[in-house]
N, C-alpha and C positions, 0 to 999 in steps of 0.2 A: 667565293665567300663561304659556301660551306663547306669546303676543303679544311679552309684558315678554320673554323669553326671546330671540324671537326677533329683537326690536329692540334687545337687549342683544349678542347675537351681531352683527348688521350693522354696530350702532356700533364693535365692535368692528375691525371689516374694515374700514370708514372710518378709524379711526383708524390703522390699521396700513396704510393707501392712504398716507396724509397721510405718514408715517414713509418708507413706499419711496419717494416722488416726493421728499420733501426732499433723502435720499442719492443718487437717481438725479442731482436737479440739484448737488451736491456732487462729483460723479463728472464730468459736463460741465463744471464750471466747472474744476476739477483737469486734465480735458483741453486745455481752451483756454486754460490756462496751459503744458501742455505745448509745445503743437502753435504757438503764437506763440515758444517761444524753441528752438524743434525742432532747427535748425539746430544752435548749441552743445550741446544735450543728445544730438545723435548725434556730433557727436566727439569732446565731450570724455567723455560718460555713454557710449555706445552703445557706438561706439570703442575706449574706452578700454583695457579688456583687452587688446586689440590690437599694445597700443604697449609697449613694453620699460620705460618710464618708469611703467607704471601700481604705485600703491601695494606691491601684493600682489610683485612680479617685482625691486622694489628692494629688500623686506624680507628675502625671499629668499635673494637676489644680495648683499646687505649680510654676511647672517651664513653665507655659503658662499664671500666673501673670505676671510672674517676664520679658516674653516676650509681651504680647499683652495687658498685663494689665487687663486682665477678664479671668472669667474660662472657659475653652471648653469643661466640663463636666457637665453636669447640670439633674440627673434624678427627678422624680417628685418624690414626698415625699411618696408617697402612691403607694404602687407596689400592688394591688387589684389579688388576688389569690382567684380561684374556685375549689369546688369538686363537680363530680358531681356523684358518683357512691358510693354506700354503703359503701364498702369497702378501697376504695382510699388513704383514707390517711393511711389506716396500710401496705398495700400493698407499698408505697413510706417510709413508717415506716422501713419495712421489705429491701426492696431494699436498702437505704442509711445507716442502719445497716450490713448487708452484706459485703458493698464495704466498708465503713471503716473499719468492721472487716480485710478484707483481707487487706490494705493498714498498718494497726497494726501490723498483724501477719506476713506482706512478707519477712523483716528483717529475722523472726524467719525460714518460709518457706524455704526461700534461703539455709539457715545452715542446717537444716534438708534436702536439696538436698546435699549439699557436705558431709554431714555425709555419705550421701550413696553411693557416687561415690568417696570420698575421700581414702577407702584400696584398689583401685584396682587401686592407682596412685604410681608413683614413688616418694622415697623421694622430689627430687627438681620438680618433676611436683605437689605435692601436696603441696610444700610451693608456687609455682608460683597460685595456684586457692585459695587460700587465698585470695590475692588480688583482684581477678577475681569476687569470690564469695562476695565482700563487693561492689565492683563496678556495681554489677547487683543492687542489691536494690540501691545504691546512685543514680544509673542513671533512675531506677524508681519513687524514690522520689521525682526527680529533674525534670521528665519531669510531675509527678501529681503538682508540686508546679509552673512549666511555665505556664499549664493549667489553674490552677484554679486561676496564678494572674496576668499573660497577657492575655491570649485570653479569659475565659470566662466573664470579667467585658467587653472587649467591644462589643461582640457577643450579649452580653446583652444589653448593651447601644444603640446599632443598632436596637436591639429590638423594645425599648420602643421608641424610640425618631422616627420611621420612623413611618408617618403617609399618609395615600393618602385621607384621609377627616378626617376636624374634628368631622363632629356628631358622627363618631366610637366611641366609649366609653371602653376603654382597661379591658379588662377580663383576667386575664393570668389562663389558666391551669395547677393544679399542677405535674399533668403525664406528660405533652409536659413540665414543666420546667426541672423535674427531669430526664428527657431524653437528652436533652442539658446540664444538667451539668454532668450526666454518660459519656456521647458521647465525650464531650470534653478533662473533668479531666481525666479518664481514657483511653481514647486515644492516649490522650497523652503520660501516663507513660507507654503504650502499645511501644509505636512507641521507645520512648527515648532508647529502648533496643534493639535500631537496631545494637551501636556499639559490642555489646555482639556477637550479629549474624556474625557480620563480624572476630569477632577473631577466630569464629572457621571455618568459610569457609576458611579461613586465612591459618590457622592449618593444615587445611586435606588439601589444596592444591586444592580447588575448584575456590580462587579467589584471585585476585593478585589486587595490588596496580596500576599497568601500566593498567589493566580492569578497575577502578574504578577512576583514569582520562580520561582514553582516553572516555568515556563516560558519563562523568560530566553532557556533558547539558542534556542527555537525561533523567539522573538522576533528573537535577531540574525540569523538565517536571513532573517527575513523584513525586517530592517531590507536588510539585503544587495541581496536583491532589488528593492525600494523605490529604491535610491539606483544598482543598474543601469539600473532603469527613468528616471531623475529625470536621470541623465548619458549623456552619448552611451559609445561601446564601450569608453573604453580603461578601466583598471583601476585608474590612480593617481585618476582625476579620481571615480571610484566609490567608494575608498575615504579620498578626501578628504570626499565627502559619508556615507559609513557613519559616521566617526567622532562628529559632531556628533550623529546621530542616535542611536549608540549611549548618550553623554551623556545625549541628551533623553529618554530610555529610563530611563534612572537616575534623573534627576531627578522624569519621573513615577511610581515607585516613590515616591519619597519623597513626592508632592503624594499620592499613593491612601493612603499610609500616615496621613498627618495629616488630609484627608478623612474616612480610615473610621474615626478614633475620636473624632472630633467626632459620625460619625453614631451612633457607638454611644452615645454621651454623651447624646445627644439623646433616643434609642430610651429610654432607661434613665428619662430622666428624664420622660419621656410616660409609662412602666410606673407609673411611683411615682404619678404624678397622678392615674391612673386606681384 
């Protein structure tokens, strides 16, 4: 019996090897699609914030015409970028091939986690992480695409346009940029998967819906702090990312709400069996 046991535990670990190398090579191959078209994906992707033309600073500037009659986005035409280390630019090469890889490959990651946790579910608990399992990446997707086109064009804007004299003459560093747009864009789709978290505290009976009003503000307290930690210093670019997050805050309210009365459905309906 703990033979069986423990060659049922190793198969285990084998099979769950097999799962990590498949996404590891899903994450390289996503890399080496990056890192081959590197070149267009740091000026028009990378960049792009940068430029007065980027989506976010026309939508803007569109509907602050149409109120004030001039743009209130205005960056300078020249975003002047330094290296100052041998290596630098392969090492930012390397780093923004990476994290695209993985943002490529999380779709595939995700499946290959329920591939592995998917036979030790019950028929209707493995049609219900279907769902579950597409709603993790969409809401990763969704919080890399808030990132990178609300908060990091005005985080950047705040950048460029704050000055405390003019003989300063602006150098931008490409490590300290590539850190703000890691910091951000992926912070974001970090955080975005908080409603995931709450379904299964949900689930096991950790946390209830009447816990997660009756302590709202404290909650926005700590979203606040979250989204100064996630943007660099200034305030607007901080409370361009609180808002989203206060949202996702509401909406997991509503997923713990629907969660905990399926679990009590459940509970109730186990009592009666027994």
């Amino acid at each position: 019996m703990n033979q069986g046991k423990e060659m049922s535990f190793w198969g285990h670990i084998g099979e769950l090897r097999g799962h990590l190398i498949r996404s590891i090579i899903a994450i390289v191959v996503g890399a080496f699609i990056v890192g081959f078209n590197i070149n267009w994906i740091m000026d028009h992707v990378f960049f792009g914030p940068t430029r007065n033309n980027f989506p976010t600073f026309r939508i803007v500037n569109h509907f602050s015409n149409m109120v004030l009659g001039h743009d209130s986005i205005k960056l300078p035409h020249d975003f002047p970028v330094r290296v100052q280390k041998l290596y630098q630019q392969f090492n930012v090469m390397m780093a923004v091939s990476m994290f695209g890889g993985m943002v490529l490959a999380f779709p595939y990651i995700i499946w290959e986690l329920w591939r592995f946790i998917s036979p030790a579910l019950h028929p209707k608990e493995r049609k219900n992480s279907v769902f579950l399992i597409n709603f993790v990446w969409i809401l990763f997707l969704a919080g890399i695409l808030c990132g990178y086109f609300l908060i990091l064009p005005f985080a950047i804007n705040f950048g460029v346009i704050f000055k405390i004299s003019d003989i300063i003459v602006p150098l931008y560093d490409l490590s300290d940029y590539t850190t703000l747009f890691l910091q951000v864009v992926l912070g974001m789709g970090v955080i975005f998967l908080f409603p995931v978290i709450v379904y299964f505290l949900t689930n096991i009976g950790i946390l209830t819906p009447t816990f997660m009003k009756t302590y709202r503000r404290h909650a926005i307290v700590l979203i606040m702090v979250v989204a100064a930690i996630v943007t660099p210093a200034d305030v607007l670019s901080m409370l361009m990312a609180a808002f989203p997050l206060l949202l996702l805050y509401e909406f997991s309210i509503i997923m713990s709400s629907y969660t905990f009365r399926k679990v009590q459905k459940r509970n109730e309906l186990e009592a009666k069996a027994k």
